[in-house]
C-alpha positions as CSV (number, residue, x, y, z in Angstrom):
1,X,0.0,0.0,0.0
2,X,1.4,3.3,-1.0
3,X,2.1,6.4,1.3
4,X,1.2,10.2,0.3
5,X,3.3,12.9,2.0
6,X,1.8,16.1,1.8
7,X,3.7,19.7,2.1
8,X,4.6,22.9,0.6
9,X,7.1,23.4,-2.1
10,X,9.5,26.3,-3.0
11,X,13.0,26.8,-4.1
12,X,14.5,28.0,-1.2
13,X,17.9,29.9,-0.4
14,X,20.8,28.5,-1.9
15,X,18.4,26.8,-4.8
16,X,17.7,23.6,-2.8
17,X,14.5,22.3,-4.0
18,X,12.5,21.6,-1.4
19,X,9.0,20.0,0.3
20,X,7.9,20.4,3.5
21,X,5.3,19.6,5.8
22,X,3.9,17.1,8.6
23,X,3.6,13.4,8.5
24,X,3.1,10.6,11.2
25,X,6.1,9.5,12.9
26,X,5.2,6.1,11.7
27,X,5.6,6.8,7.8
28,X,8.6,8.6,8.5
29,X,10.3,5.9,9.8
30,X,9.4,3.0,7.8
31,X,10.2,5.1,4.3
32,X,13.5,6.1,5.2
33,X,16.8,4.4,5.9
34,X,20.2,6.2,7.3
35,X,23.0,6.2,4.3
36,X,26.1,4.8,5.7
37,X,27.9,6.8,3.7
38,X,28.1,9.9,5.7
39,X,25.6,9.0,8.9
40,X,27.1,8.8,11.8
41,X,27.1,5.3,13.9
42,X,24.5,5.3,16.6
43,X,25.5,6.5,19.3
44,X,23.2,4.1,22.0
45,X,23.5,7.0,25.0
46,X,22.2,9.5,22.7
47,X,19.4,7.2,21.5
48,X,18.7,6.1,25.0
49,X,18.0,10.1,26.4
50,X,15.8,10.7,23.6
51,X,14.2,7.3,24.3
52,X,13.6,8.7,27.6
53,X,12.6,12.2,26.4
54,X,9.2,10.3,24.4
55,X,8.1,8.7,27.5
56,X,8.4,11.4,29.9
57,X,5.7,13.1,27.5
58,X,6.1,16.7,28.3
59,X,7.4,19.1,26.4
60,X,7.8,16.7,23.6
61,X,9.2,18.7,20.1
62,X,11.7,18.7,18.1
63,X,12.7,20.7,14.5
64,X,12.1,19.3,11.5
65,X,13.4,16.0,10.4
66,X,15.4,15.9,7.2
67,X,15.8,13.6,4.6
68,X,16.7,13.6,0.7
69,X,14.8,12.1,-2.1
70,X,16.7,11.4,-5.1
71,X,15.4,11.3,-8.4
72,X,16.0,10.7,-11.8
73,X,15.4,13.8,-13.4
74,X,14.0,17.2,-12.7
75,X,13.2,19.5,-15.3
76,X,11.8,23.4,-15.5
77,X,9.3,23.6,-18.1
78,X,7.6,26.6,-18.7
79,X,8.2,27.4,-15.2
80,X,7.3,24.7,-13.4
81,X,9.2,22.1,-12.0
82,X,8.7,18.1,-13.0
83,X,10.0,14.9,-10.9
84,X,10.2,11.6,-12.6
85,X,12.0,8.6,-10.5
86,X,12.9,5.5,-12.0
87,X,11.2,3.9,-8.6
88,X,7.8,2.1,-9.4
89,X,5.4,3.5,-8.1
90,X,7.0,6.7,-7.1
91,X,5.2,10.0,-8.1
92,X,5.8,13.7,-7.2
93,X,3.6,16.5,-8.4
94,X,3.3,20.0,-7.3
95,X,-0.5,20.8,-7.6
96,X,-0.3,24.5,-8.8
97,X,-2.5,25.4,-5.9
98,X,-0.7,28.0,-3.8
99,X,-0.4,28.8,-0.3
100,X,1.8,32.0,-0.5
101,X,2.9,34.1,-3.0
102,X,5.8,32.2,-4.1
103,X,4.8,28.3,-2.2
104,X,3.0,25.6,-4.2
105,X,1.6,22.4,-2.5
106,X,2.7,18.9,-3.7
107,X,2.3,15.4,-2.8
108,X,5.0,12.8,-3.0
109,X,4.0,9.2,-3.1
110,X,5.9,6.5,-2.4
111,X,5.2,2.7,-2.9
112,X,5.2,0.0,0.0
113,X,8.8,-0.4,0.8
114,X,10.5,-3.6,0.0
115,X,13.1,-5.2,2.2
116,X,12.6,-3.0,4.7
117,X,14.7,0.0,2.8
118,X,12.6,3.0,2.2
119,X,13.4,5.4,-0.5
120,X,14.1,8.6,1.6
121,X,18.0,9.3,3.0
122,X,17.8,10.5,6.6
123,X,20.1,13.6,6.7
124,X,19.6,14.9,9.9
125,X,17.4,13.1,12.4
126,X,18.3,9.9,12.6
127,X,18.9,9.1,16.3
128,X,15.1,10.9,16.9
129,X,13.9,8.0,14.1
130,X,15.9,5.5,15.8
131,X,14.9,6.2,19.2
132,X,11.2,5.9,17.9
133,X,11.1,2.6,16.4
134,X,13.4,1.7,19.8
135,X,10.1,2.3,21.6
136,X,7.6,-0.3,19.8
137,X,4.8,1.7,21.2
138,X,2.0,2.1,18.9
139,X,0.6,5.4,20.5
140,X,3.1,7.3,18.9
141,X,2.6,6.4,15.7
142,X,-0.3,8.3,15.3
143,X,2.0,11.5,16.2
144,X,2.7,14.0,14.0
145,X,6.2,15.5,13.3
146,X,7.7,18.2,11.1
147,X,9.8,17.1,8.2
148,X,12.0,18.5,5.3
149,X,12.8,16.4,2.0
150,X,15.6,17.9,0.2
151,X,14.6,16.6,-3.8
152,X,18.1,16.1,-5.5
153,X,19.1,14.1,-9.3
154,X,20.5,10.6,-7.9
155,X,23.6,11.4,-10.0
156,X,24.2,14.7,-7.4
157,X,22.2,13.1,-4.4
158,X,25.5,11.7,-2.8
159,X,27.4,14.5,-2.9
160,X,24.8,16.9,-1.6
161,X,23.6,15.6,0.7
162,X,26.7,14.8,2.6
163,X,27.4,19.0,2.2
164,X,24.0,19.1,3.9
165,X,24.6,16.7,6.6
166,X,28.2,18.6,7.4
167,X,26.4,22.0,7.4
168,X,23.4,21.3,9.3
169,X,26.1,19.6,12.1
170,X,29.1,22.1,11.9
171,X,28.0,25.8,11.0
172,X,25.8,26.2,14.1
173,X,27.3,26.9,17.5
174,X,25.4,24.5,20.1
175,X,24.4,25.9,23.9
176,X,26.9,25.2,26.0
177,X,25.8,22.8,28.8
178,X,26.0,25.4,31.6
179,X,23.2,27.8,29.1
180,X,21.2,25.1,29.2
181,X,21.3,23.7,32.5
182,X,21.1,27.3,33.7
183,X,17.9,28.3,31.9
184,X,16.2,25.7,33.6
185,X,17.4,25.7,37.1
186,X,17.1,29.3,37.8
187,X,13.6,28.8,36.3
188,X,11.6,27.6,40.0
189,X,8.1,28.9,39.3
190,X,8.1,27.3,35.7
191,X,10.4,23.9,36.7
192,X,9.8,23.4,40.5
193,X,11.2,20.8,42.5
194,X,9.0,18.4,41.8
195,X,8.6,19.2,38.3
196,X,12.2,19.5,37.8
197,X,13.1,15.9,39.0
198,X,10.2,13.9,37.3
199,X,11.2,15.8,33.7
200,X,15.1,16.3,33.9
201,X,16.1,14.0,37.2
202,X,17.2,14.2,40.6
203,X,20.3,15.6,40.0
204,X,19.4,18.9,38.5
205,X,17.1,19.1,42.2
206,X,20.2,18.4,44.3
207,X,22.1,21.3,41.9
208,X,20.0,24.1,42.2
209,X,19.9,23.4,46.3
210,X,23.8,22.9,46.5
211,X,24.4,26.1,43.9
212,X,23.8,29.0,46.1
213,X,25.7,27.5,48.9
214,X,29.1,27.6,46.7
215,X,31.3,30.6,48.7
216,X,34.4,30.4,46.9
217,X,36.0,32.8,49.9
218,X,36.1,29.5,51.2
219,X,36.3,27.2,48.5
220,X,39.4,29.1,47.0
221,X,41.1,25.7,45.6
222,X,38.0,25.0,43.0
223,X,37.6,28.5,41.5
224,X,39.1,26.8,38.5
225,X,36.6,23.7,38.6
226,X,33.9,26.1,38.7
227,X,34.8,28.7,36.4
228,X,35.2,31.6,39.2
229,X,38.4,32.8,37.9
230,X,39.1,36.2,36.6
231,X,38.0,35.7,32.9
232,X,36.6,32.2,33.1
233,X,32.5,31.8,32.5
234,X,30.6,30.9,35.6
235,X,30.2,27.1,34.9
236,X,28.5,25.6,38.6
237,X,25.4,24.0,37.2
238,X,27.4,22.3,34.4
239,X,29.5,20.9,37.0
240,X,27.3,20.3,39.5
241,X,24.9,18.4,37.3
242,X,27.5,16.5,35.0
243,X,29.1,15.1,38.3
244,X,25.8,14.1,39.9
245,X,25.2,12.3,36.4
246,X,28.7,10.2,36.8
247,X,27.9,9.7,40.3
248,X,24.7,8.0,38.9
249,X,26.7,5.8,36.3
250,X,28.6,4.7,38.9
251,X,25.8,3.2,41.0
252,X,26.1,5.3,44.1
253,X,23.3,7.0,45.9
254,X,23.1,10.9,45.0
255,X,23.7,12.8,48.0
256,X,21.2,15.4,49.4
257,X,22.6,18.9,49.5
258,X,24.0,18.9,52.4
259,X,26.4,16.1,52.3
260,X,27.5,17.3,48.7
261,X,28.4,20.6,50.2
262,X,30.5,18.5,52.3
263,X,32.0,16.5,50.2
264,X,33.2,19.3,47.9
265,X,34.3,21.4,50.9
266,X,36.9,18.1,51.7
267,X,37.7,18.1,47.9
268,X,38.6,21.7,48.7
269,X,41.1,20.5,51.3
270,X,42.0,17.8,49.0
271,X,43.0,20.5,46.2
272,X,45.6,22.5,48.5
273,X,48.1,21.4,46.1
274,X,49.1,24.0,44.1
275,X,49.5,21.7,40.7
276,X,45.7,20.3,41.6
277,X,44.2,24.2,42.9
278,X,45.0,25.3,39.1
279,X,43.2,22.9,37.7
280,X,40.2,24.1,35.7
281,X,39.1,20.0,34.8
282,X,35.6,19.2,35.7
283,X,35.9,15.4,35.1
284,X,39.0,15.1,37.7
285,X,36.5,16.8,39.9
286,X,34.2,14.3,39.5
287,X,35.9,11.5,39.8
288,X,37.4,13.0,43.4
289,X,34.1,13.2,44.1
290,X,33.0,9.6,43.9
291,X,35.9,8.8,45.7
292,X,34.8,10.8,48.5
293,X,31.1,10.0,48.5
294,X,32.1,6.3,48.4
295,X,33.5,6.8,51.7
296,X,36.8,8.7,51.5
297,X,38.9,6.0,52.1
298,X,41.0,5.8,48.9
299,X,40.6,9.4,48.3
300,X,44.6,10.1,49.9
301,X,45.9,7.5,47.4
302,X,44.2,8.8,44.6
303,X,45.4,12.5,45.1
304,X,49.1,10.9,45.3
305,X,48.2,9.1,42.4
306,X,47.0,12.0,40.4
307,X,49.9,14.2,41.1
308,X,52.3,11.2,40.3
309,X,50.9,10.6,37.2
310,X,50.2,14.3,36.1
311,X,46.5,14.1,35.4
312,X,45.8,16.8,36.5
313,X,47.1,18.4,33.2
314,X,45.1,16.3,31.1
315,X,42.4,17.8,29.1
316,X,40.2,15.7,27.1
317,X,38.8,12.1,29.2
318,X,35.8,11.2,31.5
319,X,35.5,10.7,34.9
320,X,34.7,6.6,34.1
321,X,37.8,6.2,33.1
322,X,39.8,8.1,35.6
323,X,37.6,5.9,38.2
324,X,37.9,2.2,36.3
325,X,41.9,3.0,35.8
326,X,42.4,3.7,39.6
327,X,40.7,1.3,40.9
328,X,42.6,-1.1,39.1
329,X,45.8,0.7,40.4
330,X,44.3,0.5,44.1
331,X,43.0,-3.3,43.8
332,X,46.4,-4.1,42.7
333,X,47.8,-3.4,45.8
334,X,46.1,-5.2,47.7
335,X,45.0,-4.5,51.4
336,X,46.9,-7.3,53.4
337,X,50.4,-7.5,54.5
338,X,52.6,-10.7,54.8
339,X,54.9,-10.6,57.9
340,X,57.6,-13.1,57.3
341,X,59.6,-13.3,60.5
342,X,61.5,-15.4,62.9
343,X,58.8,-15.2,65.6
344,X,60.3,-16.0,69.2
345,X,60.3,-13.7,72.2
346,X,63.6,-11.7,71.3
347,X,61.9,-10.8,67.9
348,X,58.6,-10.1,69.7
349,X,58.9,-6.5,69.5
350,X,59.4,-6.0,66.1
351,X,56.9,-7.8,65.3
352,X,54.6,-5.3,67.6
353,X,56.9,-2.3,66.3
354,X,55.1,-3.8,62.9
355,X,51.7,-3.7,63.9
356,X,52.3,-0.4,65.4
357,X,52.9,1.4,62.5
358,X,49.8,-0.1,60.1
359,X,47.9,0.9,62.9
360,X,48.9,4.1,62.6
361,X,48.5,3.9,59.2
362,X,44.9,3.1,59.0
363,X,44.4,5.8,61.5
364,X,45.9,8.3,59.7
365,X,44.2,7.9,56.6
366,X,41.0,5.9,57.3
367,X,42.1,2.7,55.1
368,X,41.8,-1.3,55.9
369,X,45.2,-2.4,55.5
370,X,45.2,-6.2,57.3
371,X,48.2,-7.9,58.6
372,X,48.6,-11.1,58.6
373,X,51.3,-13.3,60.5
374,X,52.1,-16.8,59.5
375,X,53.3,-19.4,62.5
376,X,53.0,-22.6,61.4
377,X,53.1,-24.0,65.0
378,X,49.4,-22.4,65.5
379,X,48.5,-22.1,61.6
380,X,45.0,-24.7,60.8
381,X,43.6,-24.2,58.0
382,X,40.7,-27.2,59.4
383,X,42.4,-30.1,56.7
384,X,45.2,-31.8,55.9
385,X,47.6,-29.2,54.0
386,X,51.2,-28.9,52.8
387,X,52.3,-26.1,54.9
388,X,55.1,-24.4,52.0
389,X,52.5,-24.3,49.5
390,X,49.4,-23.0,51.8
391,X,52.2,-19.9,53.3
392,X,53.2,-19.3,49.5
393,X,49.6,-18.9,48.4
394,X,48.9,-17.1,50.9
395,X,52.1,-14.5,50.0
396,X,51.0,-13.9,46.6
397,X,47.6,-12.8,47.8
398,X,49.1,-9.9,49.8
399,X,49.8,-6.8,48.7
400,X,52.9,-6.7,50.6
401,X,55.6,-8.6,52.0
402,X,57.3,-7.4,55.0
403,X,60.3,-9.3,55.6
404,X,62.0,-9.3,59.1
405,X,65.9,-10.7,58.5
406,X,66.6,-10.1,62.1
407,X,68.0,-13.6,63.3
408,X,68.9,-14.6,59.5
409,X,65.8,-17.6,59.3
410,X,66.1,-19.3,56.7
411,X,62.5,-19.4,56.0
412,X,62.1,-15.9,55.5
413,X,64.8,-16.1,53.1
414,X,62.6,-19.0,51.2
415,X,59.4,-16.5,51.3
416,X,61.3,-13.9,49.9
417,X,62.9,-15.6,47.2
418,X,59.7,-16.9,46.2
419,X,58.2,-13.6,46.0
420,X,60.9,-12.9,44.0
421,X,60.8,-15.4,41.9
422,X,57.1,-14.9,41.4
423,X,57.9,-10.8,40.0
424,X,60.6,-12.2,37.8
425,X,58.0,-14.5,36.3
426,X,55.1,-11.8,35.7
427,X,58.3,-9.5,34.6
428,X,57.3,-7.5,37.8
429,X,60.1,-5.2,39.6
430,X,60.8,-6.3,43.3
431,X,58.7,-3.1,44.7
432,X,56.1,-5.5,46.5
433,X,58.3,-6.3,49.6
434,X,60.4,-4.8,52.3
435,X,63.2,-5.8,53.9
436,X,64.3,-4.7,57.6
437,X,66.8,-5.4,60.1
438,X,66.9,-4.0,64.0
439,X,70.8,-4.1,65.2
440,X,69.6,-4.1,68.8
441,X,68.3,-8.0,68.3
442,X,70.3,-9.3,66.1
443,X,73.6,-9.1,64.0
444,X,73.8,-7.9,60.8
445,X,76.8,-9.5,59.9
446,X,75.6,-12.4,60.7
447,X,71.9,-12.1,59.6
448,X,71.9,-10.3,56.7
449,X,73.7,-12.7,53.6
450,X,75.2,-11.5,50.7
451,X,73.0,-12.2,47.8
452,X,70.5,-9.3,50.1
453,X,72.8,-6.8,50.4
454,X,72.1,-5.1,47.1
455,X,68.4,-4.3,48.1
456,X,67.2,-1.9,49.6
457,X,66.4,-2.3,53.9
458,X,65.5,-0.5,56.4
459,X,68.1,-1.0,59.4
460,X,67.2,0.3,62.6
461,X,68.5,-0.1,66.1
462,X,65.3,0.3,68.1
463,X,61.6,-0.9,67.6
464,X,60.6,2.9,67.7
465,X,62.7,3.6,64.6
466,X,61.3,0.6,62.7
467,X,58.1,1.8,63.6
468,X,58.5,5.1,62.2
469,X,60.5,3.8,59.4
470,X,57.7,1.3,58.8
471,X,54.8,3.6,58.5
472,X,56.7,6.1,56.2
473,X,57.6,3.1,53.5
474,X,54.4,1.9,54.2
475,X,52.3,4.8,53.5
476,X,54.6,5.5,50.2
477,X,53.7,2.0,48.9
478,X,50.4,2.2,48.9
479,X,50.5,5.7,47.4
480,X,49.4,8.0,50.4
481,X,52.3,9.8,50.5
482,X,54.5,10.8,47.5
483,X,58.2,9.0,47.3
484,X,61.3,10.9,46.9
């Protein structure tokens, strides 16, 4: 069954032929077909928002949809344009009846598409057709929606259309987000609260509450983020909502106001640094944030991390991947330490002189790093075991090995030769260990062989050193404090 699109028809600026009008978006859809050769591929986000723009149901429209129909010939006789197509059943005629001055109507009819490929090129509008069939609801088929067909010879069609499709995406400057976001949010009698979150979401809610409580008298370190420097534009709601959106994407609760006015204020703190205070990057913002609204706890090792890495100088990647990359980083080094050690009571103090200092660690920056001893005299696993290969397994699931040579065991030497044999096989450098010695237990000369003397140890003479000493490698290790 055959299709009549109905419009108005005019040479317009430029001396595009042109037809426009309104059709349902059903038609629309199933006699046109994207051209691969210059439409974009779908981008399934953008399809997905629009998706989501149909069914909210307010506000719904849109500018014209565009498309080309090319045709055999077109000819000017006696002043009036004639279309033939070498498509059966295709037929374009202008009536002669006017509707202006210069605007004729026609009709364009097209035949039952075959193979599900319909004879008009979508131009511009394709993720808006896409997003539409996407829905397979028949209520809006019915719709009506405004539409442009471009009429072009098939031997030009090609070529001008993808001029069309560049102009129509490049000569225009687009909003910026923070126009947008702005227009809306400052908007409270025409978008309140309620209003707000059911058509746009909770974020742009907890945005226009948080806004106003921005002082940057106090907030000095984010000016940048926020665009509050001398010359910058004010960009708050842009950042405000675009975080609040990764936060989402991430799978974490959004925060009221209040507790994301907190959280920035300890991003604030977190931006002291002067490399990190002039930085003017939203998505490192963001991604601090979901450190610190998923409880803070890795949010030391990720600024040590930024600054080690110089992030905070790059200028075009999103917070997903800053958050996906770390974590990766962090997981690798993994929360448990390995004390391998001569346990008796002469030892016994460096052994608590150990425990001391990740004590301190996890107090001084809230993490959850475990220690774990081995003694086979009281280890049970509840079965039958060989005890090398249960201590070995049990090394390479630590982050860390902390390897006591005070009293020269020779077991710790066989832990730390495995470990090392275990980084030479995954071609890993010998930074997952550290070796220590007190001289006021034991004998270096004696304790320490030969084939260790290369690597690096800490040597102390009292269990408050090693302590200190301890905490400081420790705490550089797991990237909470910068190296030298």
């Amino acid at each position: 069954m055959s299709t009549t699109f109905r419009g108005v028809f005019s040479e317009v600026f430029g001396g595009i032929l042109t037809m426009r009008g309104f059709a349902p978006f059903a038609d629309l859809a199933k006699h046109s077909q994207p051209n691969g050769a210059y439409q974009r591929k779908p981008n399934s986000e953008h399809q997905a928002e629009i998706e989501k723009f149909y069914r909210n149901k307010h506000d719904l429209f849109f500018p014209e949809l565009v498309f080309s129909m090319p045709l055999d010939q077109i000819s000017l006789d006696g002043g009036k344009y004639q279309f033939s197509s070498g498509e059966p059943g295709v037929k374009i005629t202008v009536t002669g009846t006017r509707t202006a001055s210069t605007l004729e109507r026609v009709n364009l009819v097209l035949p039952e598409v075959q193979d599900g490929k319909g004879l008009l090129q979508r131009i511009d509008g394709n993720h808006r057709l896409l997003a539409y069939e996407n829905l397979h609801d028949t209520e809006f088929d019915r719709y009506y929606v405004p539409f442009c067909i471009v009429l072009l010879r098939k031997d030009q069609a090609l070529t001008t259309e993808k001029a069309l499709f560049f102009n129509i995406n490049s000569k225009s400057r687009p909003l910026t987000s923070e126009e947008i976001y702005r227009s809306i949010i400052d908007d409270e009698i025409g978008f309140p609260d309620e209003v707000l979150e059911r058509d746009f979401g909770l974020e742009f809610v907890i945005s226009r509450q948080t806004r106003q409580g921005l002082n940057f008298t106090y907030l000095y370190n984010l000016r940048g983020v926020f665009g509050q420097q001398i010359g910058q534009d004010d960009t708050r709601c842009s950042v405000l909502i675009e975080s609040l959106k990764d936060i989402k994407d991430e799978q974490l609760p959004l925060p009221d106001a209040e507790k994301l006015l907190l959280a920035i204020q300890a991003i604030n703190t977190a931006y002291t640094d002067e490399r990190l205070s002039l930085s003017k990057s939203a998505v490192l913002f963001s991604a601090f944030l979901y450190f610190e609204l998923h409880g803070g706890t890795l949010n030391r090792q990720f600024i040590q991390w930024v600054l080690a890495n110089h992030l905070y100088e790059l200028q075009v990647i999103n917070a997903a991947d800053i958050i996906r990359i770390f974590e990766k980083v962090a997981k690798s080094r993994k929360q448990q330490i390995f004390v391998s050690m001569w346990f008796n009571e002469k030892t016994k103090a460096n052994f608590e002189a150990i425990k001391a200092a990740v004590d301190d660690i996890n107090q001084a920056y809230t993490q959850d790093i475990k220690l774990r001893k081995i003694r086979i005299d009281q280890f049970d696993t509840g079965f039958s075991y060989e005890i090398n290969a249960e201590i070995l397994r049990l090394i390479d699931e630590s982050g860390l090995l902390i390897a006591d040579l005070t009293g020269g065991n020779k077991n710790v030497y066989h832990e730390i030769g495995f470990l090392m044999g275990l980084n030479q096989g995954r071609g890993l450098p010998d930074e997952n260990f550290l070796l220590l010695h007190n001289d006021g237990i034991g004998e270096t000369a004696k304790d320490v062989g030969f084939n260790l003397n290369h690597i690096k140890q800490i040597r102390v003479s009292d269990t408050n050193s090693l302590r200190e000493d301890l905490k400081k490698q420790i705490a550089i290790y797991y990237g909470l404090e910068a190296g030298v």
